[in-house]
BAZARO-544272 format. One record per residue (C-alpha): residue number from 1; chain; z, y, x. Coordinates in steps of 0.05 Angstrom, whole numbers. Example, Ala and Ser with C-alpha at 12.3 -4.5 7.8 and 13.67 -1.06 7.14 Angstrom:
BEGIN
{node 1,A,{156,-90,246}};
{node 2,A,{143,-21,273}};
//
This chain:
BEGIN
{node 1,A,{380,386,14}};
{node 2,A,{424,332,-3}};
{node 3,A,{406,288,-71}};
{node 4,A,{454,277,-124}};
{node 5,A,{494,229,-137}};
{node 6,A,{484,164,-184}};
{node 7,A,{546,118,-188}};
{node 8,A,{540,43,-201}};
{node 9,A,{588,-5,-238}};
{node 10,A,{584,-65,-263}};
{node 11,A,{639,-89,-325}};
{node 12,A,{651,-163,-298}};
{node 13,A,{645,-197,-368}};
{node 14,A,{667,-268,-362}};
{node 15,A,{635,-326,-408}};
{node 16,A,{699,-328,-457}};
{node 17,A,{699,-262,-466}};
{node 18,A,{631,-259,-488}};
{node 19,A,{643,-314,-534}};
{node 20,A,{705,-282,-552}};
{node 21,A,{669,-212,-581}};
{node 22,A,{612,-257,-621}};
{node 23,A,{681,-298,-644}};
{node 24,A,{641,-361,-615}};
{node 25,A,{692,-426,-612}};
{node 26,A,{720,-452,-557}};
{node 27,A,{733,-384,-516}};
{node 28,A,{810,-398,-518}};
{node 29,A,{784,-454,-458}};
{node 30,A,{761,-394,-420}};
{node 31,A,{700,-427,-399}};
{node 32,A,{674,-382,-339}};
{node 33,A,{613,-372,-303}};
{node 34,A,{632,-337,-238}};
{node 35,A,{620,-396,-195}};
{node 36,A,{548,-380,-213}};
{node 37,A,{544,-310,-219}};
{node 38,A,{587,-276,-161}};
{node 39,A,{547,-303,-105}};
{node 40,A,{482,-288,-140}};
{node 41,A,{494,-218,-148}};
{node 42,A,{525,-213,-85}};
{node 43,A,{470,-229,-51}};
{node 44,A,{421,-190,-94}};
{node 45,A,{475,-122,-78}};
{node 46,A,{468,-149,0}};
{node 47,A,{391,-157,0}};
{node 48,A,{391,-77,-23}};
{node 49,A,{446,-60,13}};
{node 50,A,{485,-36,-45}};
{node 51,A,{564,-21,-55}};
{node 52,A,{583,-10,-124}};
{node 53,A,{644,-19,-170}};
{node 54,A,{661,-79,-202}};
{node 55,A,{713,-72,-265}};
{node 56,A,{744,-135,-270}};
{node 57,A,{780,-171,-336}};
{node 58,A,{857,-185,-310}};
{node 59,A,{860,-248,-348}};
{node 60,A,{795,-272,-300}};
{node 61,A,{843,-258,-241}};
{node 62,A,{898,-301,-268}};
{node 63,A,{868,-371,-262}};
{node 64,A,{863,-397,-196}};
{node 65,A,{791,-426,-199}};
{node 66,A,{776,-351,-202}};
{node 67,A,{811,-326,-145}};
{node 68,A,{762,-346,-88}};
{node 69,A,{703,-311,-115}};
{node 70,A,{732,-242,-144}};
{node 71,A,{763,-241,-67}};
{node 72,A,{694,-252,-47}};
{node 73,A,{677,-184,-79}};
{node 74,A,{724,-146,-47}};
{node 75,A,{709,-178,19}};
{node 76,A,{637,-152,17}};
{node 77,A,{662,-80,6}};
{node 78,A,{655,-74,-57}};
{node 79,A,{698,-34,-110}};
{node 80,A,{752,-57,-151}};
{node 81,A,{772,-29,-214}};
{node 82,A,{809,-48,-282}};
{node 83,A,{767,-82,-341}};
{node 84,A,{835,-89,-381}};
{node 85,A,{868,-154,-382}};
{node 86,A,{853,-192,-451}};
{node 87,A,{783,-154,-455}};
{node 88,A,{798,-141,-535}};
{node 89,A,{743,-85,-569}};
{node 90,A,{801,-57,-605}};
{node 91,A,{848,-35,-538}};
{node 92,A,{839,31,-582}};
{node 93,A,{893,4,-633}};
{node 94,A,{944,-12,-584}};
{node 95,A,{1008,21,-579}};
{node 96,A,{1033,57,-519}};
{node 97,A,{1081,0,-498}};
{node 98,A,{1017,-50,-516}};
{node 99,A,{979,-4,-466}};
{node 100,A,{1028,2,-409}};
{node 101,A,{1030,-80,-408}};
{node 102,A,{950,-91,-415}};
{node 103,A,{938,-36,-363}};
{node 104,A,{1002,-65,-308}};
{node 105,A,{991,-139,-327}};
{node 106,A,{915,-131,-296}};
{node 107,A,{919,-74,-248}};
{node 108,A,{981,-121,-216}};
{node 109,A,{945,-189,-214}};
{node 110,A,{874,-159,-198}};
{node 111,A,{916,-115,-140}};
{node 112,A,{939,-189,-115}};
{node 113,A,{876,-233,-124}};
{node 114,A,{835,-182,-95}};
{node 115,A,{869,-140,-41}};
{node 116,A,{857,-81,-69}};
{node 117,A,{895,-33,-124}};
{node 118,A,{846,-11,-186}};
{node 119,A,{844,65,-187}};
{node 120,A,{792,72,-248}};
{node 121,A,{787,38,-308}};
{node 122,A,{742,21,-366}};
{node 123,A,{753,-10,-429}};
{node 124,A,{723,-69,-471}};
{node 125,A,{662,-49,-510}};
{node 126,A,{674,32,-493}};
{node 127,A,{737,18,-524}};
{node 128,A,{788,80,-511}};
{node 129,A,{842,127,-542}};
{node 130,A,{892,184,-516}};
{node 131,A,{949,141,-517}};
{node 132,A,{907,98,-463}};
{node 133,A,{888,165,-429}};
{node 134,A,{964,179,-417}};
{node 135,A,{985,102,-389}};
{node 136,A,{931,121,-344}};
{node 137,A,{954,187,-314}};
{node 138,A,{1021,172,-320}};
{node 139,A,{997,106,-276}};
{node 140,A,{970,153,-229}};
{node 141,A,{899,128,-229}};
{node 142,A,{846,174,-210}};
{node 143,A,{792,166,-263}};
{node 144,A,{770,128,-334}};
{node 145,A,{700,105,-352}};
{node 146,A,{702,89,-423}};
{node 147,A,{657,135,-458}};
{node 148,A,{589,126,-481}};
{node 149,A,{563,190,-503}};
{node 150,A,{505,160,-545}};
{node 151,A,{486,179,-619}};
{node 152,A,{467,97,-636}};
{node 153,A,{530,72,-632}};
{node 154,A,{545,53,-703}};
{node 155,A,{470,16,-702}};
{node 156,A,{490,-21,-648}};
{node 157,A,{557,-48,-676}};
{node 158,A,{513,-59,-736}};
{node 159,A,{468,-104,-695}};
{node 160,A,{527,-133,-659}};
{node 161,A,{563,-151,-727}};
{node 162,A,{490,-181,-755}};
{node 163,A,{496,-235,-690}};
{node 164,A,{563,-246,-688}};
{node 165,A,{612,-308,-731}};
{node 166,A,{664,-251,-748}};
{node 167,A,{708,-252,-798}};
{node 168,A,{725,-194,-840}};
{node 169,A,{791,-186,-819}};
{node 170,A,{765,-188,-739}};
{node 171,A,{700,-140,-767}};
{node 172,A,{761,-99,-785}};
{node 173,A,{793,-98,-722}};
{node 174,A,{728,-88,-683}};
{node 175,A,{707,-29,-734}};
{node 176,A,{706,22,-676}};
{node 177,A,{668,-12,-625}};
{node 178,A,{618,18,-586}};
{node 179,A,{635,93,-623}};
{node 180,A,{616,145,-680}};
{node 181,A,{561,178,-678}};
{node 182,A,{602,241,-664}};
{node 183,A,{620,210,-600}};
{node 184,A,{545,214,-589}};
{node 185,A,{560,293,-575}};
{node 186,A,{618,285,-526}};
{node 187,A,{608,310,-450}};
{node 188,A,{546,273,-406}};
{node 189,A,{574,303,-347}};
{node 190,A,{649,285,-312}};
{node 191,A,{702,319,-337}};
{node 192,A,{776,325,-334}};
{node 193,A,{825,299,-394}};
{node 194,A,{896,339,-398}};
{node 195,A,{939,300,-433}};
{node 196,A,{1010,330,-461}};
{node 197,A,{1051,319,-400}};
{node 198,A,{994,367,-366}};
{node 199,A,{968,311,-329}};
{node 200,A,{895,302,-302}};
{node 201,A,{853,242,-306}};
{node 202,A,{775,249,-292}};
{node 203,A,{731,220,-342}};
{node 204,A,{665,194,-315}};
{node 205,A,{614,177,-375}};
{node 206,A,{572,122,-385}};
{node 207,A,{504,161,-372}};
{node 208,A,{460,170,-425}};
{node 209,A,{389,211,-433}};
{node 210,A,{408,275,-431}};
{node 211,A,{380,320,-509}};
{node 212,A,{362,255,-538}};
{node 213,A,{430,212,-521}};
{node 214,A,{403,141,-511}};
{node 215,A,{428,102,-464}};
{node 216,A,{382,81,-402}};
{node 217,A,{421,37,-371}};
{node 218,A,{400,-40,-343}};
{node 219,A,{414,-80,-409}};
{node 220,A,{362,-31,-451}};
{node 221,A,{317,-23,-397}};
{node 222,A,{308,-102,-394}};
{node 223,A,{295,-101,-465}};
{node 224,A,{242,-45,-462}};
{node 225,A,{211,-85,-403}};
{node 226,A,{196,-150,-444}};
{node 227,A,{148,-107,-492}};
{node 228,A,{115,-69,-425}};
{node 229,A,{139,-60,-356}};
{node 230,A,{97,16,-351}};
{node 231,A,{137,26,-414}};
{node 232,A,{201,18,-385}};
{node 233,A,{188,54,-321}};
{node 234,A,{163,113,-372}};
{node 235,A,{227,106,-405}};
{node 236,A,{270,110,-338}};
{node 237,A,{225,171,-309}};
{node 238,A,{243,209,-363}};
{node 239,A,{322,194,-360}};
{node 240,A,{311,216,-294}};
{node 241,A,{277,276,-302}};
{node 242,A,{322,301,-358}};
{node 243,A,{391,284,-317}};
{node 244,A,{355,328,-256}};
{node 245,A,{341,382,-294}};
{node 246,A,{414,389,-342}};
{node 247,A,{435,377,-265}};
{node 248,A,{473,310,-292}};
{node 249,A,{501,259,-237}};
{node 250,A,{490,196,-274}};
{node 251,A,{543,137,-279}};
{node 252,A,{493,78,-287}};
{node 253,A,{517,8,-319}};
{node 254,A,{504,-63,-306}};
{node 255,A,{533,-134,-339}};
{node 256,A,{524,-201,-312}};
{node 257,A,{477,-223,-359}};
{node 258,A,{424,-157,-341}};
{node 259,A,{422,-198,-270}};
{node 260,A,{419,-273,-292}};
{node 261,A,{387,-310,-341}};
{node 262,A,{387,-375,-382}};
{node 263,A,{354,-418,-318}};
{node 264,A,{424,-407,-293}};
{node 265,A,{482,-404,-344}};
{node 266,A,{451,-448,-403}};
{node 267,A,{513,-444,-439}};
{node 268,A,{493,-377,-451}};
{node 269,A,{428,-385,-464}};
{node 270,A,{432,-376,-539}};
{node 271,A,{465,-297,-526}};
{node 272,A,{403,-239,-532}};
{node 273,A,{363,-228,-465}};
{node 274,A,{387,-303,-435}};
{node 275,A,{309,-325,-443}};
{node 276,A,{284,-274,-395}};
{node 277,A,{298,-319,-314}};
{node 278,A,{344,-297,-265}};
{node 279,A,{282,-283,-221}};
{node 280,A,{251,-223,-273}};
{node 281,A,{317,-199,-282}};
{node 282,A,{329,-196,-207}};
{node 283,A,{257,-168,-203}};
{node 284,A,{271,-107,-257}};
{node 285,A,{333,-90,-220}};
{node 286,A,{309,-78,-154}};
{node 287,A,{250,-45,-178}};
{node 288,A,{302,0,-224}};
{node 289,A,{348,19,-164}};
{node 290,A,{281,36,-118}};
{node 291,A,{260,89,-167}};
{node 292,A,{333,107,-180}};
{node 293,A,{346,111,-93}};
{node 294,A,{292,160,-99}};
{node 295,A,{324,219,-127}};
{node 296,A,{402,207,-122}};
{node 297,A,{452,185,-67}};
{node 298,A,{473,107,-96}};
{node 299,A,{544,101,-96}};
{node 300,A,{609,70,-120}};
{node 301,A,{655,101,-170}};
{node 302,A,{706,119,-123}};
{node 303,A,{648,155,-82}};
{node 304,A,{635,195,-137}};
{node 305,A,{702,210,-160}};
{node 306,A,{711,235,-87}};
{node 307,A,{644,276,-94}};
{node 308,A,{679,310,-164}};
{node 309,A,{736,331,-129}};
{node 310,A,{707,350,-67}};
{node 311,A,{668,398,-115}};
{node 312,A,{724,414,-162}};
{node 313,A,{677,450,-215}};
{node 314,A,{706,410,-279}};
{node 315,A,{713,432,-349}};
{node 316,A,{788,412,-379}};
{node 317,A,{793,380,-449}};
{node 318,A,{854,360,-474}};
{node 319,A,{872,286,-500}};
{node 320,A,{858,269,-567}};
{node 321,A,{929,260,-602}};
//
């Protein structure tokens, strides 16, 4: 019998933009890392023998310094898909003409740097709204991945405003970011969005532990391994077990900075989690995808998304107006 399948992504977050959502100076330089980062992970994805999606920031593909190593990415096989271009939290606040230019202005530039044409997105800090859901059908892309389904989201903006040099008017504009706690209650599993022009767009969800609706994936699992590496693995076991039994496909998350530390990007090193090396992040990740290889098929977005419609057993929920 076949296992399940497990998709993995990873939301290419670029120094700036980092710096941008703690309102850090000096992100306007666009200071970037990916000189560092893309051939570290792509040779950590190699060693495993891993394809996965990347969702890339348009405004990334844009400089030229850039260009050699996102076309690196797509040169190893990997997925491409669209991270929004100005990677702003509050892409929920857009209008629809807003939309249509953030969504076209990346998918067209990352389509050129790249080679390949985005056919999934996912927005800045689980950012999302119906008017994005329509620019997206209407776009004819085959999939969103914007939800988080988890009941802490208002703790963790709470958290995130704590650390951040915000002002209140930005506060204001980020208000929404990472969800309500009634988004803790939407759909784990894929689903289907109808918008008003009766238009389908799948909707794959962030993953989270199915009943109790926290999120499992690398970042918190990092975090639960510097107080006790059992602990974690506890922690993980029971994701899995509860996904297997509710019979829920996971869509698993990773960031750049769950896969390289301080050692390597010291301009980072003040940002939470940077004081854990490269080498014990690299060391929790493998040891997180073994476990993970051992009860679902690993896979790319678009492998899934093929899987979904192969199946064609989706509940329909219309768009939010």
């Amino acid at each position: 019998m076949s296992k399940p399948y497990l998709s993995l992504s990873l939301d290419m977050d670029n120094q700036w933009s980092y710096m941008k959502i703690h309102g850090e100076e000096g992100w306007e330089d666009y200071p970037s890392y990916l000189d560092i980062f893309v051939p570290h992970v792509l040779e950590v994805l190699d060693e495993l023998n891993l394809k996965i999606t990347f969702f890339i920031v348009g405004q990334d593909a844009a400089f030229e310094k850039n260009h050699k190593y996102l076309k690196q990415i797509a040169d190893a096989g990997h997925d491409i898909a669209n991270h929004s271009f100005k990677h702003e939290t509050w892409l929920h606040l857009y209008t629809k003409e807003e939309m249509k230019a953030e969504i076209d202005t990346a998918h067209d530039i990352i389509h050129k740097v790249t080679g390949k044409a985005p056919t999934g997105f996912r927005g800045p800090g689980f950012s999302w709204s119906g008017t994005l859901l329509e620019v997206l059908a209407e776009k004819g892309y085959a999939y969103d991945a914007s939800t988080l389904p988890t009941v802490i989201g208002p703790l963790a903006r709470l958290y995130y405003f704590s650390t951040s040099n915000l002002s209140k008017e930005e506060k204001e504009d980020r208000k929404e970011i990472f969800g309500k706690f009634s988004d803790g209650f939407r759909r784990l599993k894929p689903y289907y969005w109808k918008t008003k022009n009766d238009q389908k767009l799948i909707e794959l969800p962030v993953t989270t532990m199915p009943v109790f609706r926290i999120p499992f994936h690398l970042s918190y699992l990092i975090y639960i391994s510097n107080i006790s590496t059992p602990l974690m693995m506890l922690y993980l076991n029971i994701a899995i077990f509860l996904c297997k039994v509710t019979k829920t496909e996971p869509s698993f998350l990773l960031h750049p900075l769950d896969l390289i530390g301080g050692d390597q990007i010291s301009s980072l090193a003040f940002f939470p989690g940077m004081n854990v090396s490269s080498e014990r992040k690299v060391f929790i990740f493998k040891k997180v995808m073994k476990k993970l290889a051992k009860h679902f098929t690993l896979t790319d977005m678009n492998g899934h998304v093929a899987k979904i419609k192969e199946e064609k057993m989706l509940k329909t929920v219309n768009v939010p107006k």
